[in-house]
Biopython code that builds the backbone (N, CA, C, O; Angstrom):
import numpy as np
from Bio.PDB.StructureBuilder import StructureBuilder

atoms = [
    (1, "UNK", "N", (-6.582, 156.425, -70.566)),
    (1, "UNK", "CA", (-7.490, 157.478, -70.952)),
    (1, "UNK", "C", (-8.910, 157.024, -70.617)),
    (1, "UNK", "O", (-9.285, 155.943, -71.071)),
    (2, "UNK", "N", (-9.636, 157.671, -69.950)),
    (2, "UNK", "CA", (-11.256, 157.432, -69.883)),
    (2, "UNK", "C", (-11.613, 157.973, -70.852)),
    (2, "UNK", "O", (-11.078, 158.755, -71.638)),
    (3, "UNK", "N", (-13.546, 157.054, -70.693)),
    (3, "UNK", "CA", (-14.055, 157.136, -71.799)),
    (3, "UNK", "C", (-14.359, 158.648, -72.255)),
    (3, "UNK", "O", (-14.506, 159.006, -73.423)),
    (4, "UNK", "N", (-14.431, 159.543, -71.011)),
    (4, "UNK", "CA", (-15.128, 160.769, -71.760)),
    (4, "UNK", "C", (-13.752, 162.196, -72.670)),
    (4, "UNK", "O", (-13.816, 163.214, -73.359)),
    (5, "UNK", "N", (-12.411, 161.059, -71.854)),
    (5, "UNK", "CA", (-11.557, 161.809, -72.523)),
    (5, "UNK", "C", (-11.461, 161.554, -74.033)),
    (5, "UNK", "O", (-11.351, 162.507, -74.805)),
    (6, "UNK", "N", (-11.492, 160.560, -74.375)),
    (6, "UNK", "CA", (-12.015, 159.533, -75.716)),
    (6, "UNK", "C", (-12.534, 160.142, -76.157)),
    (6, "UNK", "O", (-12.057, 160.970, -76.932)),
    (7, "UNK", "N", (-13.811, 160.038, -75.880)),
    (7, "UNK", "CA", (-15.105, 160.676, -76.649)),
    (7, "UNK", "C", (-14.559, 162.558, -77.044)),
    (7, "UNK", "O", (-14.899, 163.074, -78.109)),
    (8, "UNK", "N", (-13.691, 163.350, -75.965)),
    (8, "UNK", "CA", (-13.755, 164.335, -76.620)),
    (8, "UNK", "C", (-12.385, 164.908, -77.369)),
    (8, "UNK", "O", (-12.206, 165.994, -77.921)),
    (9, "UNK", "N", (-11.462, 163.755, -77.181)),
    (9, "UNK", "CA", (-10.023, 163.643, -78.334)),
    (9, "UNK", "C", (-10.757, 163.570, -79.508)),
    (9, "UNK", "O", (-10.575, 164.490, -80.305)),
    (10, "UNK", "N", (-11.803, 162.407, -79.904)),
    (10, "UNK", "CA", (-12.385, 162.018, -81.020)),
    (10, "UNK", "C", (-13.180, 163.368, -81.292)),
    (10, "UNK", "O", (-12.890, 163.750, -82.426)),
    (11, "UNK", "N", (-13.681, 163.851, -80.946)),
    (11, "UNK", "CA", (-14.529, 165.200, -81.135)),
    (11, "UNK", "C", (-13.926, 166.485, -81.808)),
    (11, "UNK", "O", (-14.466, 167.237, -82.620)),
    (12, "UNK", "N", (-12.440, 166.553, -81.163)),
    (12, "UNK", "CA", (-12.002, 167.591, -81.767)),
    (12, "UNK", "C", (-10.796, 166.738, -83.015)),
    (12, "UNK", "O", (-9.969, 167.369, -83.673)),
    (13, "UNK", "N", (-10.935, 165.639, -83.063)),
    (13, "UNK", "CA", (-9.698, 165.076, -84.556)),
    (13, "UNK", "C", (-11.029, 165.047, -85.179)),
    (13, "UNK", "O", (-11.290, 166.060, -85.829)),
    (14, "UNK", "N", (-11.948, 164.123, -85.142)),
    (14, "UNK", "CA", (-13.206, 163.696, -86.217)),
    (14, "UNK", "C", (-14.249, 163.861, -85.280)),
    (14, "UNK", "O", (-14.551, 162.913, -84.555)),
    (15, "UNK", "N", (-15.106, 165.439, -85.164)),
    (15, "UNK", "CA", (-16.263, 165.522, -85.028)),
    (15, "UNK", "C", (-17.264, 164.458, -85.308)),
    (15, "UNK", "O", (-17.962, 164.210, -84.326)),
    (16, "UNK", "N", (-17.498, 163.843, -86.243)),
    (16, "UNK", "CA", (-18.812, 162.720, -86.649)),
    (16, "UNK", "C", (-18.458, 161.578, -85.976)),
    (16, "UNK", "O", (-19.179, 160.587, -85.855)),
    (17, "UNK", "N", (-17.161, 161.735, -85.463)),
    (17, "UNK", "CA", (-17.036, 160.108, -84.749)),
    (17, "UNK", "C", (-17.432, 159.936, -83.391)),
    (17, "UNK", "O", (-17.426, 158.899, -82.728)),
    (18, "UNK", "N", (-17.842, 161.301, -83.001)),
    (18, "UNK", "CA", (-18.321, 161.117, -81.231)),
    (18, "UNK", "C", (-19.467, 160.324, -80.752)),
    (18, "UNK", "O", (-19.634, 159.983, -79.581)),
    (19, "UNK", "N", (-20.251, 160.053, -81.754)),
    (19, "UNK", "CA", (-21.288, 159.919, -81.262)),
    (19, "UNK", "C", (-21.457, 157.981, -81.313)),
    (19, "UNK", "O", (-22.244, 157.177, -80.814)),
    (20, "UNK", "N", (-20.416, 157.902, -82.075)),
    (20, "UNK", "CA", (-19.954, 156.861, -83.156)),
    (20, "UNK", "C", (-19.254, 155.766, -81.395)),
    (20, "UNK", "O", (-19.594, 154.646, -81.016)),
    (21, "UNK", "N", (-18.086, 156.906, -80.679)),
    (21, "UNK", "CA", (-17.622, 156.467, -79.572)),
    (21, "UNK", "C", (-18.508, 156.550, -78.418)),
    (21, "UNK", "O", (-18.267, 156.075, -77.308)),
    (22, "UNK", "N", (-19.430, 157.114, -78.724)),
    (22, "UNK", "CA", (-20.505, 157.862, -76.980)),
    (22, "UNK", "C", (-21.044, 156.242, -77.330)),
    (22, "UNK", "O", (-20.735, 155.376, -76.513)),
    (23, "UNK", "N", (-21.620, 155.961, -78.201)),
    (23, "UNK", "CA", (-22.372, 154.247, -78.433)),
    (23, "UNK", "C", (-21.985, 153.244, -78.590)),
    (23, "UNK", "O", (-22.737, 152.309, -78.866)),
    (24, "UNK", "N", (-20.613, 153.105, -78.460)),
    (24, "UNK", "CA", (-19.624, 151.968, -78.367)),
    (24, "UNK", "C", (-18.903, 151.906, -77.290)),
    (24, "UNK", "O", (-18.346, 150.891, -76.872)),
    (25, "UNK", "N", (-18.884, 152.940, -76.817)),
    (25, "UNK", "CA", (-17.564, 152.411, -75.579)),
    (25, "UNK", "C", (-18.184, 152.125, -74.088)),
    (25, "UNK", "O", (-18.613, 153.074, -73.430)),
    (26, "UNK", "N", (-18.218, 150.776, -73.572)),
    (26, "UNK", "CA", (-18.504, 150.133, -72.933)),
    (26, "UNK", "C", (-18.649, 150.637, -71.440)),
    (26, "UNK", "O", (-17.818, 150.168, -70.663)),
    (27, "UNK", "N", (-19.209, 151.170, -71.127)),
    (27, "UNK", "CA", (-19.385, 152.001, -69.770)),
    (27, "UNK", "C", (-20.783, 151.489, -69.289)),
    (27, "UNK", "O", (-21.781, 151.388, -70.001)),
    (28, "UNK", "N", (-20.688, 151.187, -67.973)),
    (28, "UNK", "CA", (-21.758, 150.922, -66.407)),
    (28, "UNK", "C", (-22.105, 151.455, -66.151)),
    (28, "UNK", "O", (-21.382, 152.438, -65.994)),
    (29, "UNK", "N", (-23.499, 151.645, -65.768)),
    (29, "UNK", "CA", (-25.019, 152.347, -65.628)),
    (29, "UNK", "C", (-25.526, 153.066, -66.718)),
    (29, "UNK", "O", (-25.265, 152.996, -67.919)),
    (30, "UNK", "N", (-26.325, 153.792, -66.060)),
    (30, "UNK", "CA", (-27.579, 154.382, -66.540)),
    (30, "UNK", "C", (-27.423, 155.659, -66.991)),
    (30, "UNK", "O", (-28.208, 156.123, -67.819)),
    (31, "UNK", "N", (-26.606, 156.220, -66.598)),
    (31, "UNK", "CA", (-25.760, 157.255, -67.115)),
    (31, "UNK", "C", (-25.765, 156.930, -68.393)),
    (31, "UNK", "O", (-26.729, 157.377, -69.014)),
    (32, "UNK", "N", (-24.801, 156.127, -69.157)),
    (32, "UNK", "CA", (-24.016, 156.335, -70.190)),
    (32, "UNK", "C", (-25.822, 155.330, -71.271)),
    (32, "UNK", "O", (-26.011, 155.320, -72.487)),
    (33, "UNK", "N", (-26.594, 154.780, -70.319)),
    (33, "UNK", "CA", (-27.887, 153.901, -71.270)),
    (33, "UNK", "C", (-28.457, 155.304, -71.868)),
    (33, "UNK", "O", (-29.007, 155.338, -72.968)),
    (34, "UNK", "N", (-28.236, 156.746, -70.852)),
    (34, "UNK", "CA", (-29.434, 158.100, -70.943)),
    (34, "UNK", "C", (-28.260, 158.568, -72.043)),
    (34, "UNK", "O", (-28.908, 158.853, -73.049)),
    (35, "UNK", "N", (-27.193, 158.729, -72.257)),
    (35, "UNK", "CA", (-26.447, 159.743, -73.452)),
    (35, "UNK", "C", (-26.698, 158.882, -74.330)),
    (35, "UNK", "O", (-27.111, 159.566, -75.267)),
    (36, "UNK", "N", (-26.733, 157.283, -74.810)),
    (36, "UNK", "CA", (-26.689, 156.653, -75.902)),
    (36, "UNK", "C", (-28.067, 156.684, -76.808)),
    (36, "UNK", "O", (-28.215, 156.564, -78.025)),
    (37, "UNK", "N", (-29.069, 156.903, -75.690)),
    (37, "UNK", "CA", (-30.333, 157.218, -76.794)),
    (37, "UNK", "C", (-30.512, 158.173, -77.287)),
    (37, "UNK", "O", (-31.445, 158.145, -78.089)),
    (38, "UNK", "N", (-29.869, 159.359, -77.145)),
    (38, "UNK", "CA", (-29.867, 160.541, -77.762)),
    (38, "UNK", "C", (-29.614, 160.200, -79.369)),
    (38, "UNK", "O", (-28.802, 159.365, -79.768)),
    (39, "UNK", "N", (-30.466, 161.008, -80.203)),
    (39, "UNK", "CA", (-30.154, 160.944, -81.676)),
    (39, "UNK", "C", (-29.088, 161.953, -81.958)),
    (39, "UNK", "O", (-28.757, 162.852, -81.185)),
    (40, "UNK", "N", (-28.657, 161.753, -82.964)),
    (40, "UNK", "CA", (-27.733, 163.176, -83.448)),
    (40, "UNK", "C", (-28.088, 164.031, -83.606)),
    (40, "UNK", "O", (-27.179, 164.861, -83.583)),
    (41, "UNK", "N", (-29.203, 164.535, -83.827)),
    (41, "UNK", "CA", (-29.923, 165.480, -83.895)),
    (41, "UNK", "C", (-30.250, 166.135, -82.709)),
    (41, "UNK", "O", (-30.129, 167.357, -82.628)),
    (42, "UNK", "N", (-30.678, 165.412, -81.718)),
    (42, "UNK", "CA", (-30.689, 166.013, -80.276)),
    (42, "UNK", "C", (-29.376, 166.113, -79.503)),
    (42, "UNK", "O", (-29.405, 166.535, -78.347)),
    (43, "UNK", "N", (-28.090, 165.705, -80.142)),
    (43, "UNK", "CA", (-27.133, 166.271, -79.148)),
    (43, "UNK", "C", (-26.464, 167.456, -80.034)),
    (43, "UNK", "O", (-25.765, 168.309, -79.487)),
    (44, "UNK", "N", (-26.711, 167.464, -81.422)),
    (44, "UNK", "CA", (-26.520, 169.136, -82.221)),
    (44, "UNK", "C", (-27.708, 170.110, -81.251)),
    (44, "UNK", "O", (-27.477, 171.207, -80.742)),
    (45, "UNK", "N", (-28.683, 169.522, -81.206)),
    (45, "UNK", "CA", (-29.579, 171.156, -79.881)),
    (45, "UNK", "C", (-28.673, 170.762, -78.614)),
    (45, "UNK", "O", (-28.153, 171.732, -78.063)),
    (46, "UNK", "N", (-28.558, 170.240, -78.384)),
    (46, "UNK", "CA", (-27.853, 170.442, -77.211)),
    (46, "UNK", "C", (-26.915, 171.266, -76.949)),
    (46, "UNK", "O", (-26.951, 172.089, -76.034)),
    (47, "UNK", "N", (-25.727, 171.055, -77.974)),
    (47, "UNK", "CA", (-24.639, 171.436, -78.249)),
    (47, "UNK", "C", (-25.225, 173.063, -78.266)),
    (47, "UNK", "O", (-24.777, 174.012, -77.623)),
    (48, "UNK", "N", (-26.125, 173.048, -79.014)),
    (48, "UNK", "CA", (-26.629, 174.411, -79.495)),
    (48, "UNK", "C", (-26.945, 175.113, -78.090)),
    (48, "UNK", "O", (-26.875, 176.327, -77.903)),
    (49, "UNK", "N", (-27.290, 174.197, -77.172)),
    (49, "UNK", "CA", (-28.180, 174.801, -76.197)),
    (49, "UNK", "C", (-26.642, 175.458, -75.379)),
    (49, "UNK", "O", (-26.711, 176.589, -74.899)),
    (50, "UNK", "N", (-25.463, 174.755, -75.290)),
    (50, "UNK", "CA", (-24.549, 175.698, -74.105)),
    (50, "UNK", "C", (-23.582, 176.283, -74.807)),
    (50, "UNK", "O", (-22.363, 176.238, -74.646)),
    (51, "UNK", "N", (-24.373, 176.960, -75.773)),
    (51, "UNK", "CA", (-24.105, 178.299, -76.580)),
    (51, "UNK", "C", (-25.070, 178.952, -76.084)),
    (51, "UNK", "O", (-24.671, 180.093, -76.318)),
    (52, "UNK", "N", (-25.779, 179.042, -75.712)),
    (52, "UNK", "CA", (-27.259, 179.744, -75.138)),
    (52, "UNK", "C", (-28.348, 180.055, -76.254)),
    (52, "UNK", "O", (-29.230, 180.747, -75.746)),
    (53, "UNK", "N", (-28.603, 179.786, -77.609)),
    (53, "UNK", "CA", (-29.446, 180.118, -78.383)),
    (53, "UNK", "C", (-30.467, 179.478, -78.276)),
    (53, "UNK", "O", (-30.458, 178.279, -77.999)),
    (54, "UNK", "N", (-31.729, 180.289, -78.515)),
    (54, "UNK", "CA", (-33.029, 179.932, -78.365)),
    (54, "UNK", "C", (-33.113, 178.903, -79.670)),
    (54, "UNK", "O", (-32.337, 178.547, -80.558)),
    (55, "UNK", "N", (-34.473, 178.627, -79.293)),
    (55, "UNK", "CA", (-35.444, 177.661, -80.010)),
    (55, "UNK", "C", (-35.034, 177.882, -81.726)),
    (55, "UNK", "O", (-34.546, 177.218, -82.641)),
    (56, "UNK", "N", (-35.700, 179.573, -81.434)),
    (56, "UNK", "CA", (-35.516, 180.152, -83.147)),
    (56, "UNK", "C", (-34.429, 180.298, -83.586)),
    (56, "UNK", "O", (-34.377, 180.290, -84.815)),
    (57, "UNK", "N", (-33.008, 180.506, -82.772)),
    (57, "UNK", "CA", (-31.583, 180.451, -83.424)),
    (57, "UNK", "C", (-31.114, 179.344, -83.788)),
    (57, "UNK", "O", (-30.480, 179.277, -84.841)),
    (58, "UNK", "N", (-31.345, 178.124, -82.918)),
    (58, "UNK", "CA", (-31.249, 176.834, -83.206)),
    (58, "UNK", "C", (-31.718, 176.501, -84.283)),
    (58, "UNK", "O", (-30.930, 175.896, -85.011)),
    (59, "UNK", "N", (-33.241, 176.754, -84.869)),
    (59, "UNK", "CA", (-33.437, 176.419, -86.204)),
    (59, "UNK", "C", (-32.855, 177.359, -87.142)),
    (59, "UNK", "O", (-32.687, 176.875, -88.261)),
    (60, "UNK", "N", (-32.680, 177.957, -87.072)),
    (60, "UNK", "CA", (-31.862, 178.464, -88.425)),
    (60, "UNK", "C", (-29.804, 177.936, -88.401)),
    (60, "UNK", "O", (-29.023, 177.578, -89.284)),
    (61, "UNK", "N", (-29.712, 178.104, -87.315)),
    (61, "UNK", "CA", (-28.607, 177.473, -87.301)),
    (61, "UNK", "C", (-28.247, 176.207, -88.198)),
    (61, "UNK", "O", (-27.477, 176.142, -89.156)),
    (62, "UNK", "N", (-29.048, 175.196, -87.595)),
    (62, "UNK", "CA", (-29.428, 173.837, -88.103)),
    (62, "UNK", "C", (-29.978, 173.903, -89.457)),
    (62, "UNK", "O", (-29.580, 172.978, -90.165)),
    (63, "UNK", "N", (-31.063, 175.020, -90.228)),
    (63, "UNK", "CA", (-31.703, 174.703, -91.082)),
    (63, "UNK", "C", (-32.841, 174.135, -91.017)),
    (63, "UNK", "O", (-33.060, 173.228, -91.820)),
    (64, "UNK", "N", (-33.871, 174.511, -90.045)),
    (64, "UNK", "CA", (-34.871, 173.470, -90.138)),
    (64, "UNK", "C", (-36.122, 174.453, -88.979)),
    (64, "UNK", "O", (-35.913, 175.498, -88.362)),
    (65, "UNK", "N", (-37.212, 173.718, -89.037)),
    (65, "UNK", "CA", (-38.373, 174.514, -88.512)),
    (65, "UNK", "C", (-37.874, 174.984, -87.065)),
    (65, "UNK", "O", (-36.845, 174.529, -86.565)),
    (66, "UNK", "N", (-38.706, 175.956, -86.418)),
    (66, "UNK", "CA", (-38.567, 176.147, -84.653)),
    (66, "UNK", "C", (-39.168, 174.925, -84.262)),
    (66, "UNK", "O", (-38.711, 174.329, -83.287)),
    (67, "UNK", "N", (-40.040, 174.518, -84.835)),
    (67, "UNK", "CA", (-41.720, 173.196, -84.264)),
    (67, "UNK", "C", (-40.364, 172.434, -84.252)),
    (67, "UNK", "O", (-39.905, 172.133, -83.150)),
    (68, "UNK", "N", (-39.741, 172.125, -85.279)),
    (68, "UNK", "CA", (-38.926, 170.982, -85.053)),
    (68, "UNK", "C", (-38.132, 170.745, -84.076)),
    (68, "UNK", "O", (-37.948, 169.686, -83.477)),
    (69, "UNK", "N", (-37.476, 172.159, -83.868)),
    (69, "UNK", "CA", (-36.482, 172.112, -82.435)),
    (69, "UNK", "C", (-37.349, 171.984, -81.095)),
    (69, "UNK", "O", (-37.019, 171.613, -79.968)),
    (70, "UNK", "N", (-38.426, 172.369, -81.548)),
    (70, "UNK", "CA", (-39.308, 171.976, -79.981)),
    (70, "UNK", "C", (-39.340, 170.516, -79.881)),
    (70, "UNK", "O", (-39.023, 169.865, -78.886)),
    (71, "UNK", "N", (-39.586, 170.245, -80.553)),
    (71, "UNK", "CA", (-39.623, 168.702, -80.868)),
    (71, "UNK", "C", (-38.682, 167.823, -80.224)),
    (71, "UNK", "O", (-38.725, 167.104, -79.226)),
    (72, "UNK", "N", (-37.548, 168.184, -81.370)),
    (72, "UNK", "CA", (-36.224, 167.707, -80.584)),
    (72, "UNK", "C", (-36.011, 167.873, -79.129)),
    (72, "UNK", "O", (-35.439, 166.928, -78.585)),
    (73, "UNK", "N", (-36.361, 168.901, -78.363)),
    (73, "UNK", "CA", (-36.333, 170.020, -77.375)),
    (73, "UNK", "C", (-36.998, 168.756, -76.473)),
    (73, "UNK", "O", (-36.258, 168.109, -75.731)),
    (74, "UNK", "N", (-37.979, 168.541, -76.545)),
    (74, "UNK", "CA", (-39.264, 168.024, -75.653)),
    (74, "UNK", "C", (-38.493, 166.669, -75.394)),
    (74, "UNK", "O", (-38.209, 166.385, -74.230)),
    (75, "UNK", "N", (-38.109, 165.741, -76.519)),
    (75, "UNK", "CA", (-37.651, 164.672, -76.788)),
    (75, "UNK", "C", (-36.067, 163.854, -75.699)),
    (75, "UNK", "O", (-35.854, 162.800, -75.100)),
    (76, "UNK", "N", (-35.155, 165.437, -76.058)),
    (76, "UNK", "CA", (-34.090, 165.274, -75.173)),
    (76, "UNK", "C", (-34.376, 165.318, -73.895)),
    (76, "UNK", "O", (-33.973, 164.350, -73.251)),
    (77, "UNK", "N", (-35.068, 166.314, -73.195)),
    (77, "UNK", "CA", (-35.719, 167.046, -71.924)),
    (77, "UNK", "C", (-35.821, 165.294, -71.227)),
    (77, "UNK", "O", (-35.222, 164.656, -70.361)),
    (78, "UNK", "N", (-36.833, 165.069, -72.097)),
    (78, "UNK", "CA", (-37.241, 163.727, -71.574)),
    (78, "UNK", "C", (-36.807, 162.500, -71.413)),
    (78, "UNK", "O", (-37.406, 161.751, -70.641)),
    (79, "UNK", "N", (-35.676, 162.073, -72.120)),
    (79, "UNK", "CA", (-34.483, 161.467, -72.106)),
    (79, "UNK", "C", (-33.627, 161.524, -71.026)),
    (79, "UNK", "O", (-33.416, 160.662, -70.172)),
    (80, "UNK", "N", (-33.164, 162.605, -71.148)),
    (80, "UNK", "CA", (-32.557, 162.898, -70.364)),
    (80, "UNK", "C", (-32.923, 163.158, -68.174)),
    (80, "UNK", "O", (-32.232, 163.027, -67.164)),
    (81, "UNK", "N", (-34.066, 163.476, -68.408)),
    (81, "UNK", "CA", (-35.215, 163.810, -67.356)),
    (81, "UNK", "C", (-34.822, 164.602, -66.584)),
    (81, "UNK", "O", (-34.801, 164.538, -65.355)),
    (82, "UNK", "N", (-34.250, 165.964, -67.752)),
    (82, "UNK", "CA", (-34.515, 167.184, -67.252)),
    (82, "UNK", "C", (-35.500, 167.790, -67.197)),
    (82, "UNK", "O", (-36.532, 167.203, -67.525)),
    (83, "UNK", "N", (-35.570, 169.154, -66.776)),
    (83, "UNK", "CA", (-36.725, 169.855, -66.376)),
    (83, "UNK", "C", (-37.000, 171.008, -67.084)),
    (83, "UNK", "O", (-38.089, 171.582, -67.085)),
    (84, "UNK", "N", (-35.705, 171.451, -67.875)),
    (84, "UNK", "CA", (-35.238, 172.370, -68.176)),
    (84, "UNK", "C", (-34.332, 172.568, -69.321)),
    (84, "UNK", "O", (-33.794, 171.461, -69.285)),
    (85, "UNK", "N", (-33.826, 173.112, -70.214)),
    (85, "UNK", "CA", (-32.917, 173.216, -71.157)),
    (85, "UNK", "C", (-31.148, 173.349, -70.341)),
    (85, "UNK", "O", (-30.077, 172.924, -70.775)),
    (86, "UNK", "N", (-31.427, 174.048, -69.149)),
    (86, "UNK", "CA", (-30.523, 174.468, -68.307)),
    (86, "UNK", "C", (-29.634, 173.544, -67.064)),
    (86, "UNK", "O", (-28.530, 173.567, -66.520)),
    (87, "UNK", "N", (-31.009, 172.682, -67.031)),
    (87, "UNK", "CA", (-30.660, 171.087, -66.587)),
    (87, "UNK", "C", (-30.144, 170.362, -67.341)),
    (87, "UNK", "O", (-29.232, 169.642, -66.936)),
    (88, "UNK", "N", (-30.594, 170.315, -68.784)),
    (88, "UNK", "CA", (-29.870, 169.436, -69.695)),
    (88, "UNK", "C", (-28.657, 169.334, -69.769)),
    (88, "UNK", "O", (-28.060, 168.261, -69.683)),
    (89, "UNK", "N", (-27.847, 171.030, -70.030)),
    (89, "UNK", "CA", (-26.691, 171.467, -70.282)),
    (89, "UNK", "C", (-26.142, 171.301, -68.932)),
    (89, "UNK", "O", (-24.951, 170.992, -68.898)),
    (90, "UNK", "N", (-26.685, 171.422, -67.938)),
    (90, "UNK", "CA", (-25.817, 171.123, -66.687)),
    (90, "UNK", "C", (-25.766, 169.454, -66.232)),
    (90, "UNK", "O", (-25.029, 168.976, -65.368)),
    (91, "UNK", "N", (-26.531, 168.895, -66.874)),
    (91, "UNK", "CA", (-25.887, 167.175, -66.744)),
    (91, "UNK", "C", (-25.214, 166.980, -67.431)),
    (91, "UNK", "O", (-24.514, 166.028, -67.087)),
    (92, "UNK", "N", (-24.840, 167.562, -68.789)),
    (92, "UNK", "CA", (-24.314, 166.844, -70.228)),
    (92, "UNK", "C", (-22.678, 167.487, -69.648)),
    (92, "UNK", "O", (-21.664, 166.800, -69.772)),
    (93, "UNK", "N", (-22.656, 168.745, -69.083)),
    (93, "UNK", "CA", (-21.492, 169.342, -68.619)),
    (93, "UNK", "C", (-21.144, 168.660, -67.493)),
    (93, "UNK", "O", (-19.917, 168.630, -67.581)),
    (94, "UNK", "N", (-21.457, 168.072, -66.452)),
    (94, "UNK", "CA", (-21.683, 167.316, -65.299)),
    (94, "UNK", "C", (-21.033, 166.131, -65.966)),
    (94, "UNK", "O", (-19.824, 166.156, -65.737)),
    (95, "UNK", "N", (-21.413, 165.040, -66.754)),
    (95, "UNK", "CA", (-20.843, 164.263, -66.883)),
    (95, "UNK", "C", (-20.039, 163.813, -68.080)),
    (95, "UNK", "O", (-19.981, 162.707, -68.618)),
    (96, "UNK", "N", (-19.292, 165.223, -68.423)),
    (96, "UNK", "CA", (-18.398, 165.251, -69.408)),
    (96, "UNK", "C", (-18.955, 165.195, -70.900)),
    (96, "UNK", "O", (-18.169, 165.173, -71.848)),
    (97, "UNK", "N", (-19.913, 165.180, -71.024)),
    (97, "UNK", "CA", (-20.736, 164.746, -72.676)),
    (97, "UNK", "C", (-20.420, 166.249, -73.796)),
    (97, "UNK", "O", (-20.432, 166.265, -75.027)),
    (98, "UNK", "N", (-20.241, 167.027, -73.147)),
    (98, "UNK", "CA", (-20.232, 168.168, -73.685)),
    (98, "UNK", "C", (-19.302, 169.265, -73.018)),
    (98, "UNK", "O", (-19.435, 169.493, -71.816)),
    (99, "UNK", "N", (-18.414, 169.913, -73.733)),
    (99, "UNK", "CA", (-17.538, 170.808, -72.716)),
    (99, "UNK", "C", (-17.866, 171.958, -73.015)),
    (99, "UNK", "O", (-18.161, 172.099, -74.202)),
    (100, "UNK", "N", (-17.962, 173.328, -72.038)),
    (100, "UNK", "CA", (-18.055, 174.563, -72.500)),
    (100, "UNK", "C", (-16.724, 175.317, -72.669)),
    (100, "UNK", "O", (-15.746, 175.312, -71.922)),
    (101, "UNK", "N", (-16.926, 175.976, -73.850)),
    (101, "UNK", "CA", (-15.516, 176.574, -74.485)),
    (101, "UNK", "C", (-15.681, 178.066, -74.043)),
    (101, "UNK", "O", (-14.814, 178.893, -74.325)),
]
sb = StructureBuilder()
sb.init_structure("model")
sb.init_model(0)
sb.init_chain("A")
sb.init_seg("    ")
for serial, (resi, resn, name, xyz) in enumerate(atoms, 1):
    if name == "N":
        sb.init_residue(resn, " ", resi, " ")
    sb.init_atom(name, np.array(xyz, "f"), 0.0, 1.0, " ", f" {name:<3s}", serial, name[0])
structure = sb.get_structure()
């Protein structure tokens, strides 16, 4: 089994453990250095993001300010070194981090 099959067996038995496996399991390059700095918080917008909801659905979703999701927003973008919200979701889908249902 590869790691990203791992990561998303663990996702759908124990949701809280993905992130738990995305930062432990031993994978080469720079790839897997850019998903591990993500906080949990920025891969819930994410997640949020390839559902397609804006800024303002995201915070209420989550519970928490829009400023904040910009925040988060700006934070991942840059992490990640997208350009775009649309880039994000198309690397995270690109390299298995996230699947669309």
């Amino acid at each position: 089994m590869s790691g990203p099959e791992a990561i998303t067996l663990l996702r759908v038995q124990v949701p809280e453990l993905r992130l738990i496996a995305l930062t432990s399991y031993e994978t080469e390059g720079e790839e897997a250095q850019m998903w591990r700095q993500l906080t949990p918080r920025e891969f819930e917008v994410l997640e949020c993001l390839t559902k397609g909801l804006s800024n303002k659905e995201i915070a209420v979703q989550m519970g928490t300010a829009e400023s904040t999701i910009k925040t988060h927003m700006h934070s991942l973008l840059q992490k990640l070194g997208a350009a775009d919200r649309a880039e994000a979701v198309a690397l995270a889908v690109s390299e298995r981090v996230i699947r669309l249902d």
